[in-house]
LUMLOMI-449305 format. One record per residue (C-alpha): residue number from 1; z, x, y. Coordinates in steps of 0.05 Angstrom, whole numbers, always signed. Layout:
N
> NUM; Z; X; Y
...
//
This chain:
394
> 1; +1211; -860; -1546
> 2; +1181; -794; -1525
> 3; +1194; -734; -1494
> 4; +1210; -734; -1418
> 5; +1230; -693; -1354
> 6; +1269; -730; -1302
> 7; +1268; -712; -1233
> 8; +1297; -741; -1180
> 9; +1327; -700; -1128
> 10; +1316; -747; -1060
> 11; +1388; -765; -1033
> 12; +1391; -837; -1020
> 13; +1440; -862; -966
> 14; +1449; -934; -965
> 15; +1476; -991; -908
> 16; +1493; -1009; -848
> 17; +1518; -943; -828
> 18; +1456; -896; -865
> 19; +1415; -898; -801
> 20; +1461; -857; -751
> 21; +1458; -805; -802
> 22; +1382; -780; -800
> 23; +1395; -725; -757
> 24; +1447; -696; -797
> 25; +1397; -700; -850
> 26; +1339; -675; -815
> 27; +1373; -617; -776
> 28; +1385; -594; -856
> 29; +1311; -572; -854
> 30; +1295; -542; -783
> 31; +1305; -558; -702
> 32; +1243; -600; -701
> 33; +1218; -663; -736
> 34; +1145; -699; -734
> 35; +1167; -776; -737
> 36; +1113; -814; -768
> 37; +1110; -879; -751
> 38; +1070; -943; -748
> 39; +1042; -985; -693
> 40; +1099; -1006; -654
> 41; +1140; -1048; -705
> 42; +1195; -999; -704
> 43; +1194; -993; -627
> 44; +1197; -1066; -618
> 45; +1258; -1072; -661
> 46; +1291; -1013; -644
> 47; +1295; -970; -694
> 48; +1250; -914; -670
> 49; +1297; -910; -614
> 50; +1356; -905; -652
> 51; +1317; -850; -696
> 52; +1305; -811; -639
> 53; +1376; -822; -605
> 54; +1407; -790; -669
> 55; +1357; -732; -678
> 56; +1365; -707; -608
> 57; +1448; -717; -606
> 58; +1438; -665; -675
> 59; +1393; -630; -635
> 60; +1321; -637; -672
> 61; +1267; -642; -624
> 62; +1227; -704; -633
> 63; +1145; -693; -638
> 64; +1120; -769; -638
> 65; +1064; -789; -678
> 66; +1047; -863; -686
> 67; +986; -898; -703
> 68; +993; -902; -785
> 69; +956; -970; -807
> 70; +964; -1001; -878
> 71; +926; -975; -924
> 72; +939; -907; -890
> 73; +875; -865; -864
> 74; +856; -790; -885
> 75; +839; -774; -820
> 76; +907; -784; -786
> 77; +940; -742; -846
> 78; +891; -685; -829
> 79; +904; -698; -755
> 80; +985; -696; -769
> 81; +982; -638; -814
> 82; +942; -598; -759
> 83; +998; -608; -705
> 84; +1045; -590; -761
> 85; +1018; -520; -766
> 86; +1003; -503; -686
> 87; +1075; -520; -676
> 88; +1110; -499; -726
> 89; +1142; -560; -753
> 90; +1190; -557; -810
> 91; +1199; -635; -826
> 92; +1156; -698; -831
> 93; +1197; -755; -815
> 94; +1174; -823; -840
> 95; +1207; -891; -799
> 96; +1166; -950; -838
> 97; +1145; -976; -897
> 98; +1095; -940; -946
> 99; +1038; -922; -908
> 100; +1083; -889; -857
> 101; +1118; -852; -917
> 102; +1045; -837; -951
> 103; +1026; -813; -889
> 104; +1084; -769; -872
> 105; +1082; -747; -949
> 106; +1008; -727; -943
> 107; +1015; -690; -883
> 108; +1070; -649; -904
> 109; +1032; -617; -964
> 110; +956; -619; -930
> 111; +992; -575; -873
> 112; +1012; -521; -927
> 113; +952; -516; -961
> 114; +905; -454; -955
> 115; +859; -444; -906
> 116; +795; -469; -936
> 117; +817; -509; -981
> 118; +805; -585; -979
> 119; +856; -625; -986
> 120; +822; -692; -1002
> 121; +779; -646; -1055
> 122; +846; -608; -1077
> 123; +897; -667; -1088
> 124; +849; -734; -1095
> 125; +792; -715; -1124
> 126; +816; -654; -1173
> 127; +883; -681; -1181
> 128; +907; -614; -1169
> 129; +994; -607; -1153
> 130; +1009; -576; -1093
> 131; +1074; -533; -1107
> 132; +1099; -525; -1034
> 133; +1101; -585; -974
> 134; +1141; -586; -908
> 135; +1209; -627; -922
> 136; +1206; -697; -921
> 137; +1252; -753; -890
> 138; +1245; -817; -898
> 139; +1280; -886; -852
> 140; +1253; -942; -897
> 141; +1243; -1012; -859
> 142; +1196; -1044; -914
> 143; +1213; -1047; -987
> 144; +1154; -1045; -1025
> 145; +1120; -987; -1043
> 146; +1179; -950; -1075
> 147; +1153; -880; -1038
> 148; +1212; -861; -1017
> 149; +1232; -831; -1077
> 150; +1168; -821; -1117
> 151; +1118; -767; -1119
> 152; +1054; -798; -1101
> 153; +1019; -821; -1039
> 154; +965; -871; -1033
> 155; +910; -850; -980
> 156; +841; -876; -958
> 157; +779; -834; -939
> 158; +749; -882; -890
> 159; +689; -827; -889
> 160; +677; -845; -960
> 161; +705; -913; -977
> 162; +750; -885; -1031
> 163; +823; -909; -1037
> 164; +860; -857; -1081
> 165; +930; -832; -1102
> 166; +952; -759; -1111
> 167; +1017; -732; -1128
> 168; +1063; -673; -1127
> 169; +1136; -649; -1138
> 170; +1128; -630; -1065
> 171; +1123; -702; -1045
> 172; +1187; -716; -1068
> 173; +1229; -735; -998
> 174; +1287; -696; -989
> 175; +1326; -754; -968
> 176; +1312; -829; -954
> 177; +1356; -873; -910
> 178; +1357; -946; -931
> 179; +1394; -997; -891
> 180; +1376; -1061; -902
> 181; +1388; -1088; -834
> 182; +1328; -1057; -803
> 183; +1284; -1103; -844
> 184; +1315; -1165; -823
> 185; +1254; -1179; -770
> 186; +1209; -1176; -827
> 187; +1146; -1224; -815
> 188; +1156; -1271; -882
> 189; +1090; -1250; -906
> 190; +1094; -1176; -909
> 191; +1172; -1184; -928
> 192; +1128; -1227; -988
> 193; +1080; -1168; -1001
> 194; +1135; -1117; -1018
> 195; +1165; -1157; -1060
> 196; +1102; -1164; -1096
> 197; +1090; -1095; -1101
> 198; +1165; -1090; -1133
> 199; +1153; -1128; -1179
> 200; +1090; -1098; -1201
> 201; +1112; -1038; -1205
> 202; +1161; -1060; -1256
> 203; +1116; -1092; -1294
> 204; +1061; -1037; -1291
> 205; +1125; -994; -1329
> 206; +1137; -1055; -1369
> 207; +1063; -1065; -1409
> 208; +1057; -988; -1442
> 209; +1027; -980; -1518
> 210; +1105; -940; -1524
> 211; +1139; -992; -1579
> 212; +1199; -964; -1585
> 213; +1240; -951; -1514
> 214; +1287; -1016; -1512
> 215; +1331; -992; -1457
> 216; +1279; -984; -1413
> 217; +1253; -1055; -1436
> 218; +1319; -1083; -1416
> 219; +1330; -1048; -1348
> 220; +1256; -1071; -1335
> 221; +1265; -1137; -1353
> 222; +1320; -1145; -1314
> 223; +1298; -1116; -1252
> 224; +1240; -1167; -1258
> 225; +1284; -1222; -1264
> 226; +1325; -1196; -1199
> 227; +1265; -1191; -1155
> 228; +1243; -1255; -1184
> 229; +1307; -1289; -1169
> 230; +1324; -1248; -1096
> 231; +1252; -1257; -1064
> 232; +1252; -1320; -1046
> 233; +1332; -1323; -1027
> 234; +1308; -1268; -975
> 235; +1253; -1303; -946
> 236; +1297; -1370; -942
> 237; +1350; -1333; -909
> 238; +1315; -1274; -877
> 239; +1384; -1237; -833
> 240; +1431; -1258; -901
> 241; +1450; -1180; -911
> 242; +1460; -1186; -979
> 243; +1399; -1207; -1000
> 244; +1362; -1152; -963
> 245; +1401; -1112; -988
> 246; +1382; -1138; -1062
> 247; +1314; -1126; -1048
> 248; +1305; -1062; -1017
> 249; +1356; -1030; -1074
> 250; +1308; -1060; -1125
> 251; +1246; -1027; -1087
> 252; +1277; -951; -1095
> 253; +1287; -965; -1169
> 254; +1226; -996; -1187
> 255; +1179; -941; -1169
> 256; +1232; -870; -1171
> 257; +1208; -856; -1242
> 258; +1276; -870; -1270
> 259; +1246; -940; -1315
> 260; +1186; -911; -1347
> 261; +1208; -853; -1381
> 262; +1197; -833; -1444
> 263; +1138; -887; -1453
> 264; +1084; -855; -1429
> 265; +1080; -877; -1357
> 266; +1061; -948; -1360
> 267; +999; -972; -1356
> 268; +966; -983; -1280
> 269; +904; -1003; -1283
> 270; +916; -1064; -1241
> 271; +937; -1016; -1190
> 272; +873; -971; -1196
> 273; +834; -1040; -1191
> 274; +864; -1064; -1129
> 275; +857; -999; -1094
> 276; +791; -1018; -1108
> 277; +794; -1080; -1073
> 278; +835; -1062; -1009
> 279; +790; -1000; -998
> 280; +730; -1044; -994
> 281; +766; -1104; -959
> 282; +836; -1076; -934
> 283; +873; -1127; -948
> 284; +952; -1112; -953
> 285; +967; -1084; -1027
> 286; +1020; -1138; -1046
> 287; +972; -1187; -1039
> 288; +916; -1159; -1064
> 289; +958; -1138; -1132
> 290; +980; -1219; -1131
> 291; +906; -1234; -1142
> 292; +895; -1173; -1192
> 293; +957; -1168; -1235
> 294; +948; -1241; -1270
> 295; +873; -1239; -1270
> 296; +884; -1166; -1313
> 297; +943; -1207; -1357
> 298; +890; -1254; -1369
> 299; +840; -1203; -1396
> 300; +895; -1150; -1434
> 301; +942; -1202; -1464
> 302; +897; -1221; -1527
> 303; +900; -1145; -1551
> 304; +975; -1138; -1538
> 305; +1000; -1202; -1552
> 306; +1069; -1184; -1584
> 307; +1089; -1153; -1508
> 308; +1067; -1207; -1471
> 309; +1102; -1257; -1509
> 310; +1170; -1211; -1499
> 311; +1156; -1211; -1429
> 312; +1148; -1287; -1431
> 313; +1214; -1301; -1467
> 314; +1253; -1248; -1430
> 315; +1235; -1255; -1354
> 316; +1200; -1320; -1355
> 317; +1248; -1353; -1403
> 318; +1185; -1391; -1436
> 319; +1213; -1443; -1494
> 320; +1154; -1456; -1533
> 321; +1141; -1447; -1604
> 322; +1130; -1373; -1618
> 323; +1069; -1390; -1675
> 324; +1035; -1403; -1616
> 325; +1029; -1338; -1581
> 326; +968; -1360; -1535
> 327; +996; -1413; -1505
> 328; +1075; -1377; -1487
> 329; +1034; -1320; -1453
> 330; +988; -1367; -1411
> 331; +1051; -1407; -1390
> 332; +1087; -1337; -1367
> 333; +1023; -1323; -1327
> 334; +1026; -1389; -1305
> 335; +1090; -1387; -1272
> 336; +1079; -1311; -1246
> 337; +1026; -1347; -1204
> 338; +1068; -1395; -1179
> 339; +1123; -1348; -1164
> 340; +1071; -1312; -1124
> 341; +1041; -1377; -1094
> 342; +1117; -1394; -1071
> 343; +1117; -1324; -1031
> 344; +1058; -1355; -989
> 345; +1011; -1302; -1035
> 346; +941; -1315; -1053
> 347; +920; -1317; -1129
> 348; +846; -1319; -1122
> 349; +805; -1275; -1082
> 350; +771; -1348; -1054
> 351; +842; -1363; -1027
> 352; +850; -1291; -996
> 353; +781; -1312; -963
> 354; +745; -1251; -975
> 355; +666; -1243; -968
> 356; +653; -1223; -1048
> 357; +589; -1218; -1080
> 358; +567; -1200; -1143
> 359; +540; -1139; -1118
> 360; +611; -1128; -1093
> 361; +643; -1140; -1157
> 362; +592; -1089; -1193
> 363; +608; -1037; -1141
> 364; +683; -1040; -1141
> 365; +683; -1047; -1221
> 366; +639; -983; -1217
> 367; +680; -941; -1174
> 368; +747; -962; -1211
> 369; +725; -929; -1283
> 370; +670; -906; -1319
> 371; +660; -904; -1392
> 372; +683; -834; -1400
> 373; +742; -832; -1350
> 374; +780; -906; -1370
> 375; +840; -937; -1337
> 376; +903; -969; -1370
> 377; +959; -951; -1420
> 378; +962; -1007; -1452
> 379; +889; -1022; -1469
> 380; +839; -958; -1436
> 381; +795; -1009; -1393
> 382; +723; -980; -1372
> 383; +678; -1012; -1313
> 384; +656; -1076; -1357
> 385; +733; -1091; -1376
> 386; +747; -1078; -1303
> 387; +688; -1128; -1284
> 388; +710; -1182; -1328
> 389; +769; -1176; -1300
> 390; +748; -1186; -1227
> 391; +704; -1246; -1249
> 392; +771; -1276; -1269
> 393; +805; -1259; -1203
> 394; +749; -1303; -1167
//
């Protein structure tokens, strides 16, 4: 195991009676509150109502701004982050999944930075750490992305085609309110993407080079095996509270840091490759990661091999003769495709229907790692790795 810092100072209120409690929270950090939102999912449902109903009673002026798409844009951050400064506003409140919360995340830093400094330079391109941010609040209505309690945002330059993550301490929300009701009215596909992107985020902790770390193995493992077991309960019984409930606990803890320490991070390279692919395409992450993630197994597993049969035997429960290594890790991918094909998830980029060409493959491949700057923990992958790897997603 090796050395770590842990970090983790969001407070978390959870259920049915969290969401009357954002304006305590945000009149913690000033009188006023940018509320980052989508487009119009929250209204519908009510839950942006209900935000602003318990700001005002706490009295926190409201300053609307909606219009966050997936795969959030650079150009609405630096829009938000500009209204931030002229008036003076204290706290960026996110109501929605994770591009509302990488939104609200990247505003609240890009409105404290310098004048004259970039920020897409600065945090994205240098990878430089921003030490001070607005506060943050988050009202969660889509687990997936775990950003509610992590450190990093995911934005895309739309001027440049370039899908990248920065992070910061400063990111860090200040508090998150989870209650599982609001994502009852879920459409089953994107309630299907999140819990794709759970479980890959476990399993990007899960495949590090780190041999020696078998608590975190275990609490991985399991986690896998919940979301494995929970995801499909939800989407059978979409308004059964406790299965929500299941599922958007699981999303804090997959992605809050708490499950990779002390092995070096994980590994993330399918990540990196399927920013790749939703920059150029945007389709939604989960299912973009459901094509990537066994397509990379695929590629990774022969150098590896001792992992991948422990993650066969301990989430996938494979009984097959362990002299035959091969053959136990192909039947672990195996079912993770089916699992994912059971969510209503494509496995191929044919069956997402995307337009791909070679030419496409060579560019994305290109812009994902070079042979100087590699991606991966568990085995450093550089652009013909990452090619041979989208070959196999075809």
């Amino acid at each position: 195991m090796t050395d770590f810092t842990y970090y983790s100072p969001t407070k978390i209120l959870f259920g049915t009676s969290s969401l009357g409690q954002v304006g305590v929270e945000a009149r913690r950090y000033g009188d006023k509150a940018l509320v980052v939102y989508g487009q119009g999912a929250v209204v519908r449902t009510g839950v942006y109502r209900k935000v602003v109903d318990s700001l005002s009673e706490a009295g926190v002026e409201v300053v609307p701004f909606g219009g966050v798409r997936p795969n959030p844009r650079l150009s609405l951050v630096e829009e938000g982050a500009a209204r931030c400064r002229s008036s003076q506003i204290p706290l960026v409140l996110a109501v929605g999944g994770g591009s509302a919360i990488d939104t609200a995340k990247a505003i609240a830093v890009a409105a404290t930075l310098p004048d004259g400094v970039d920020f897409w330079e600065h945090c994205f391109l240098q990878w430089r750490q921003p030490s001070e941010g607005l506060a943050i609040g988050v009202v969660l209505t889509i687990p997936a992305s775990g950003s509610e309690t992590s450190d990093a945002c995911v934005i895309t330059n739309e001027a440049t085609g370039e899908k990248r993550i920065a992070s910061s301490p400063a990111m860090l929300p200040a508090f998150a309110i989870l209650d599982p009701e609001t994502t009852y009215t879920l459409p089953p596909y994107q309630t299907a993407c999140g819990a794709c992107d759970i479980l890959a985020h476990l399993q990007e902790r899960y495949f590090t080079a780190e041999q020696f770390n078998d608590l975190s193995d275990r609490l991985l493992e399991a986690a896998m095996g919940h979301v494995i077991q929970n995801a499909p309960r939800v989407l059978r019984e979409p308004t059964e509270y406790r299965w929500r409930a299941e599922l958007m606990w699981a999303g804090t803890l997959a992605h809050n840091a708490l499950f990779d320490r002390g092995r070096n991070g994980g590994d993330w390279a399918s990540h990196m490759i399927e920013h790749a692919l939703s920059a150029r395409y945007d389709i939604a992450h989960g299912a973009g990661l459901s094509i990537i993630i066994p397509a990379w197994m695929k590629h990774v597993f022969p150098s590896c091999v001792d992992r991948f049969v422990q993650y066969a035997v301990r989430v996938w429960h494979i009984d097959l003769p362990l002299d035959d290594p091969d053959t136990v890790v192909l039947a672990a991918i195996d079912q993770l495709e089916q699992f994912y094909r059971r969510l209503g998830l494509p496995v191929r980029l044919s069956e997402a229907c995307l337009p791909v060409s070679e030419t496409d493959l060579e560019q994305m491949a290109a812009s994902v790692a070079t042979d100087e700057f590699k991606v991966g923990g568990i085995l450093p992958l550089g652009p013909a790795d990452v090619l041979k790897i989208l070959r196999l997603a075809l």
